[in-house]
C-alpha positions as semicolon CSV with decimal commas, in nm:
position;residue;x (nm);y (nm);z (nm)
1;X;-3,439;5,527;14,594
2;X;-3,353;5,154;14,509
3;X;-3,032;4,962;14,480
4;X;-3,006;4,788;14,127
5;X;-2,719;4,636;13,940
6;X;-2,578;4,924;13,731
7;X;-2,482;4,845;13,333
8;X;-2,297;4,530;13,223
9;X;-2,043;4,334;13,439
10;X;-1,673;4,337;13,492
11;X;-1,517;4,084;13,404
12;X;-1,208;3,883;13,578
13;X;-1,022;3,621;13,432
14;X;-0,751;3,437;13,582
15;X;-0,578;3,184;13,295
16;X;-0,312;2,932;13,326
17;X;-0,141;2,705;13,614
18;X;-0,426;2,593;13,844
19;X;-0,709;2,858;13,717
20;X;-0,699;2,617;13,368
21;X;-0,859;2,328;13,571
22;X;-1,087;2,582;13,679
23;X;-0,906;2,622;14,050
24;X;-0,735;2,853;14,246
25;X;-0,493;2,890;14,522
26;X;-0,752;3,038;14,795
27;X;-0,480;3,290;14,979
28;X;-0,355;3,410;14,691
29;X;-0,739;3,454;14,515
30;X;-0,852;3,616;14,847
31;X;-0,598;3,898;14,851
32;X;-0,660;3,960;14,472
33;X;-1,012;4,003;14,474
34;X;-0,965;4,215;14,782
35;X;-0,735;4,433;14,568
36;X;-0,953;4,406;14,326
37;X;-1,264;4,514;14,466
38;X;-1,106;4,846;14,631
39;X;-0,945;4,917;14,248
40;X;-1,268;4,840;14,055
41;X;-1,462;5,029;14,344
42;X;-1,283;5,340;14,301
43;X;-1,287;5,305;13,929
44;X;-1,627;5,322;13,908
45;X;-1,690;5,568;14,178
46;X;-1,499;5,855;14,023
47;X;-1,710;5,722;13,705
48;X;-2,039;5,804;13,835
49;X;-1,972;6,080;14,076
50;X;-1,621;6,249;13,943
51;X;-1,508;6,258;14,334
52;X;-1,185;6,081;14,502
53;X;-1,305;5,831;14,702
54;X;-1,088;5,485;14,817
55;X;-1,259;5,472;15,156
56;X;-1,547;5,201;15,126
57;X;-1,734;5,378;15,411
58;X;-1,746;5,703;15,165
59;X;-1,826;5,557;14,831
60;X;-2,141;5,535;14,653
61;X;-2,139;5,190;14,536
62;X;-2,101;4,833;14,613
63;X;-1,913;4,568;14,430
64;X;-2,092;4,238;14,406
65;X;-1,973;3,923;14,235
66;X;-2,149;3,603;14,101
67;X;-2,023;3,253;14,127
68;X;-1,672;3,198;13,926
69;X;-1,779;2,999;13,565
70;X;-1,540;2,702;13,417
71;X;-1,313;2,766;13,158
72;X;-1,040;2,942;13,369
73;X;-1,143;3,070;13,628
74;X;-1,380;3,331;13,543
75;X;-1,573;3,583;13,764
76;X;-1,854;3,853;13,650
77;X;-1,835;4,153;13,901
78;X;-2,153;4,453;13,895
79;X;-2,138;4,758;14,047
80;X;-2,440;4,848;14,274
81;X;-2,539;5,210;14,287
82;X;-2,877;5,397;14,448
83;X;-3,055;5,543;14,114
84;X;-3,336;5,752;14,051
85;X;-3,433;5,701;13,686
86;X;-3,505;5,407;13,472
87;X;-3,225;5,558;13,200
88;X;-2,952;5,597;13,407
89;X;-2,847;5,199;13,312
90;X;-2,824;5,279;12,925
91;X;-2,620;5,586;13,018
92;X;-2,388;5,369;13,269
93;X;-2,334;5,124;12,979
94;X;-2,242;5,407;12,694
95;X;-2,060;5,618;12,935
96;X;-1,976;5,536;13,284
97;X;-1,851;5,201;13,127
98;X;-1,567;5,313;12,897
99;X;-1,456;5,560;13,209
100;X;-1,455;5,302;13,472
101;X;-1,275;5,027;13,278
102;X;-1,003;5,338;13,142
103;X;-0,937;5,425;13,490
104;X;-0,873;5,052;13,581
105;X;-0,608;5,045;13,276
106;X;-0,465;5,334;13,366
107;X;-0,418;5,236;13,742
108;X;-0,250;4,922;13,643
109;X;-0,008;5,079;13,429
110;X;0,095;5,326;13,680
111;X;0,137;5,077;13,895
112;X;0,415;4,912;13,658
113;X;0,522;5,224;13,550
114;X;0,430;5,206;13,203
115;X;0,508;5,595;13,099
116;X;0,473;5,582;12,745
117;X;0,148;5,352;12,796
118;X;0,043;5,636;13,014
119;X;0,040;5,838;12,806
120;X;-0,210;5,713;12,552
121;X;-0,428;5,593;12,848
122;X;-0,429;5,963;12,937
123;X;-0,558;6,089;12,637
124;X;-0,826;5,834;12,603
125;X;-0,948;5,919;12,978
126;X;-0,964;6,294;12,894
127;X;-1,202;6,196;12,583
128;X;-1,384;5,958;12,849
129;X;-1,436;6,286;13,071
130;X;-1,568;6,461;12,795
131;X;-1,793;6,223;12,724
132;X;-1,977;6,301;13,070
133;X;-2,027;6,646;12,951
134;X;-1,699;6,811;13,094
135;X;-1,589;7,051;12,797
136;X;-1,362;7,345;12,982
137;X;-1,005;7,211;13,016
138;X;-0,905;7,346;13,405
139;X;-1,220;7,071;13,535
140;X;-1,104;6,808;13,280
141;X;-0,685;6,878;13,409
142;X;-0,863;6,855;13,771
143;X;-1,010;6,524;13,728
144;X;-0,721;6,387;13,528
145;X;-0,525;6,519;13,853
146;X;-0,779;6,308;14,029
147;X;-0,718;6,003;13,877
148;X;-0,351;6,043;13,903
149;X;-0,413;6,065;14,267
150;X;-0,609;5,766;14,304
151;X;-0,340;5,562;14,097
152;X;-0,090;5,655;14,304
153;X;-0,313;5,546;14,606
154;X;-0,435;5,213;14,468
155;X;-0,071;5,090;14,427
156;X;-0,115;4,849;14,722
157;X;-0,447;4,715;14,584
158;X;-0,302;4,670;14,302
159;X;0,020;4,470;14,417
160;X;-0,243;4,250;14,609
161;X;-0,443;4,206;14,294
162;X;-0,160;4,026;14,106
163;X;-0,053;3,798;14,368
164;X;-0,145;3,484;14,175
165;X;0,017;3,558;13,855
166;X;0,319;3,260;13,835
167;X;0,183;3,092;14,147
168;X;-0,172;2,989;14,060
169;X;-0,238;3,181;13,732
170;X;0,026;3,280;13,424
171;X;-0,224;3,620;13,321
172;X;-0,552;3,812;13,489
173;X;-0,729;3,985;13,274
174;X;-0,978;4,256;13,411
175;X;-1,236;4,441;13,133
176;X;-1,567;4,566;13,007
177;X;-1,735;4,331;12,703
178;X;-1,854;4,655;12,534
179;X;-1,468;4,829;12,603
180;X;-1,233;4,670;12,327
181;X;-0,991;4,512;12,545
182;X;-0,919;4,516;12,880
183;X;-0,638;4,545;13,098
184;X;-0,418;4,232;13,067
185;X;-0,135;4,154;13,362
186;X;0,142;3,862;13,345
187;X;0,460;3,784;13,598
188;X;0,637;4,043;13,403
189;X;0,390;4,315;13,493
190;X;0,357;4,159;13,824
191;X;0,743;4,173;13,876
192;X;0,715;4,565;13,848
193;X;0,417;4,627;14,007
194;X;0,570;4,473;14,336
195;X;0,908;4,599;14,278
196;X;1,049;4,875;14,471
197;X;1,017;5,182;14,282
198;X;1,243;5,256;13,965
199;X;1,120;4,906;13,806
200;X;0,917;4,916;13,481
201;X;0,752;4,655;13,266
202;X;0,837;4,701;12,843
203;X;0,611;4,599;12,596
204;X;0,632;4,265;12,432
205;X;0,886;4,257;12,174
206;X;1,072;4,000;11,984
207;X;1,437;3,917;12,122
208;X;1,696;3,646;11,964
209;X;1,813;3,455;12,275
210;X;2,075;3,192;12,360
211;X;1,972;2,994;12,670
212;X;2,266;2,897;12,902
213;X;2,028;2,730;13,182
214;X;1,702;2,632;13,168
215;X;1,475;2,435;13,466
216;X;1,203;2,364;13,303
217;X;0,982;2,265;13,614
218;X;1,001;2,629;13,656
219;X;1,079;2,798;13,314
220;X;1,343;2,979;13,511
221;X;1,693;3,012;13,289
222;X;1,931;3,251;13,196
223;X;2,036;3,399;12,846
224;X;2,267;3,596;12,638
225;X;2,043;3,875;12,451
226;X;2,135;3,940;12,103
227;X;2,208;4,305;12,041
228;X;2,294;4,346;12,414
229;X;2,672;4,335;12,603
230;X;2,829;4,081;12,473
231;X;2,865;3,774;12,751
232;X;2,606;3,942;12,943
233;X;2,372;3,712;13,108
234;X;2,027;3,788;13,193
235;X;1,826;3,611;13,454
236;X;1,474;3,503;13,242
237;X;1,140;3,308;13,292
238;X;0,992;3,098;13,024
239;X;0,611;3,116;13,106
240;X;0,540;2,924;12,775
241;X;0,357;2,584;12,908
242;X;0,602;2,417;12,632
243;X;0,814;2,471;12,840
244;X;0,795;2,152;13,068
245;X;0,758;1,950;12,787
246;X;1,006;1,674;12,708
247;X;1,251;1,755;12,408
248;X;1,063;2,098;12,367
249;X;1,242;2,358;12,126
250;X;1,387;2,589;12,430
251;X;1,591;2,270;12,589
252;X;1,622;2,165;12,256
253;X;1,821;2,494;12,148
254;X;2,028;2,543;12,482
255;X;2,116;2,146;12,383
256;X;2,255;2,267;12,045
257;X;2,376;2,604;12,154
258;X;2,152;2,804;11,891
259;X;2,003;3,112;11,890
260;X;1,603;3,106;11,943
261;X;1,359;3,392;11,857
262;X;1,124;3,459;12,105
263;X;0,849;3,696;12,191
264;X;0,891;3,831;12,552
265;X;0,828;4,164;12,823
266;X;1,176;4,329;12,983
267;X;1,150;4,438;13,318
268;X;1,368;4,742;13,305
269;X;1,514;4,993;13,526
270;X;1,738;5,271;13,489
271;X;1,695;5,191;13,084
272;X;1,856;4,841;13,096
273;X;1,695;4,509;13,084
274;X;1,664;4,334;13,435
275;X;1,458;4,071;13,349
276;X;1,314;3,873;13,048
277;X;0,963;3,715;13,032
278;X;0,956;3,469;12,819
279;X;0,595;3,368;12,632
280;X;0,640;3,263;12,278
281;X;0,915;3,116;12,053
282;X;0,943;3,092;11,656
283;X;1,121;2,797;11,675
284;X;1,420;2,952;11,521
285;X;1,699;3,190;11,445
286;X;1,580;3,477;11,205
287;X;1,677;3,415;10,878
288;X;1,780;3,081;10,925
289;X;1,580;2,727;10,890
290;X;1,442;2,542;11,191
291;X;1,715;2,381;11,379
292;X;1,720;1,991;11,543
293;X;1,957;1,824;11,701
294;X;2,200;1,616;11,478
């Protein structure tokens, strides 16, 4: 029996802040690769064996990393596993693959409470369990159970594994080349993921905003939210880089006291917005020209 690197690697990205000049903040890296490690572990575990296991002690592979690349700050995890045949890697790429990086998805979301997104990841995993030859429903609802398990387990790995997002990184990104996309975090996810419990990240959306304070050494501000109470003010983070630029269009519209269009994630709980996270603007008010200062 011999120990090989199984299939393709997984990738993790950090972007933005210090992980653009290819850095990191080394406390906050250390305790996200150690969430990390125990979330992709598990991940891939349940992918090759179909059994619950968070204990390293217990589990049937290894994660190994290689050096981080330039760029970001970029880092290409394998999974080590004891193998008997020379096939098992093609069958690790077409199948195991897709499984391990929907269960890493799907523990993320959970962890920021993203029901409705939940819900499609579900279905996709129970067409990933197929796919390694599970076709009666009661073992496919088990292992579904399985993974909802596991998720519920990982949450502390997975509020380590965000630590640097709005410290030393603005996103991480964690996926599969082969898988379409993987799973993509920001400070908005991270706000909900180490929340106490009733705290959920929305989807991006587009919002018309008027900005009543803005520091823009930290993109922290405050705005009124079109379509919301009226002289409600919600606290909000611009993590735009514009942001710190002189005369940029978010100063530039609190200046002139005009509505901005922006794309941004709520932070939500009990159904109203908590928190906005700012990462795009249009420049203007829909339906209306650009603005400038007179």
């Amino acid at each position: 029996m011999t120990e090989s690197l199984l299939g393709e690697p997984i990738i993790i990205r950090f972007d933005g802040l210090d992980a653009d000049r290819h850095e990191m903040e080394l406390v906050g890296l250390s305790e996200a690769l150690d969430g990390l490690a125990r979330i992709i572990a598990a991940s891939s575990n349940f992918a090759i064996t179909q059994e619950y296991s968070i204990r390293r002690d217990t589990q049937r592979v290894r994660v190994v990393a290689t050096a981080p690349k330039d760029g970001c700050f970029l880092m290409h995890t394998f999974i080590q596993y004891a193998h008997h045949h020379p096939m098992f890697k093609d069958y690790a790429i077409q199948v195991i693959a897709p499984l391990t990086a929907a269960v890493i998805t799907y523990i993320f979301a959970n962890a920021a409470g993203k029901k409705e997104e939940m819900k499609i990841l579900g279905a996709n995993l129970e067409l990933a369990i197929r796919e390694l030859g599970a076709r009666d429903q009661p073992t496919i609802d088990r292992l579904l159970g399985t993974i909802d398990k596991m998720a519920e387990n990982l949450k502390p790995a997975a509020r380590r594994a965000v630590a640097p997002l709005g410290e030393s990184a603005r996103t991480l990104t964690v996926g599969i080349t082969s898988v379409e996309r993987g799973v993509v975090l920001d400070e908005a996810d991270k706000a909900a993921i180490t929340s106490p419990a009733g705290l959920s990240v929305d989807e991006e959306r587009s919002y018309t905003v008027l900005i009543s304070e803005l520091d823009m050494q930290t993109g922290a501000c405050h705005v009124d939210i079109e379509g919301e109470e009226d002289g409600a003010r919600y606290p909000a983070k611009i993590t735009d880089p514009e942001v710190a630029l002189p005369n940029n269009v978010y100063v530039l519209s609190m200046a002139a006291q005009k509505p901005l269009g922006v794309r941004a994630k709520a932070t939500v709980r009990d159904g109203a917005i908590e928190r906005l996270f700012i990462s795009n603007h249009d420049g203007r008010r829909r339906g209306e020209p650009d603005f400038a200062l007179d």
